[in-house]
PATI-58232 format. One line per 4 residues: number of its first residue (from 1); for each residue x, y, z of C-alpha. Coordinates in pm, whole numbers, plus 32768, in hexadecimal, padded with zeros to 4 digits. Example, Ala and Ser with C-alpha at 12.3 -4.5 7.8 and 13.67 -1.06 7.14 Angstrom:
REM PATI-58232
1	84CE/7E3E/830C | 8557/7F96/82CA $
REM end
This chain:
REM PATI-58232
1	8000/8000/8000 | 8121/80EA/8052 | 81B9/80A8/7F05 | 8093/8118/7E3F $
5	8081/826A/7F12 | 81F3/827D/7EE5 | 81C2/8257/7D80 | 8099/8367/7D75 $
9	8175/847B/7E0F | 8272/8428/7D1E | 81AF/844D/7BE9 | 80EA/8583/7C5A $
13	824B/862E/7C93 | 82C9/85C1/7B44 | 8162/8627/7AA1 | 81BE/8785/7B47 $
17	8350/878F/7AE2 | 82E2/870D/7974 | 8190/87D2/7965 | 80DA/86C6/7891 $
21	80C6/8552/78D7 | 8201/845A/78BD | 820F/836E/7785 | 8154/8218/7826 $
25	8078/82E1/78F4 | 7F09/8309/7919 | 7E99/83ED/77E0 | 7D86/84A5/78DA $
29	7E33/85DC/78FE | 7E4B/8702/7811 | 7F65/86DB/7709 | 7F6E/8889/7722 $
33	8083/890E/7809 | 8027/8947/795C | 8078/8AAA/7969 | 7FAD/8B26/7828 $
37	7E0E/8B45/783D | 7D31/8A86/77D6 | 7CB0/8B05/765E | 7B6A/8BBF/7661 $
41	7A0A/8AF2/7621 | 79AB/8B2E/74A6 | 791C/8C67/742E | 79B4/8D1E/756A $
45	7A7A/8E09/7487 | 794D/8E50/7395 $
REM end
């Protein structure tokens, strides 16, 4: 059980050095940087 939260802490401080998700990883995360906003919703610039 230890392992597995070892192994959390790792990967969430890697997912924040890296600022997208390692190669082998869990795709649920955004493939944008970290640091840039999210784009707008459609038609917000119209």
């Amino acid at each position: 059980m230890l392992v597995i939260v070892i192994t959390g802490v790792v990967g969430v401080i890697i997912y924040l050095l890296v600022g997208r998700p390692a190669p082998g990883t869990r795709g649920s995360a955004p493939s944008r940087p970290a640091d840039q906003p999210p784009p707008p919703p459609p038609g917000a610039l119209g």
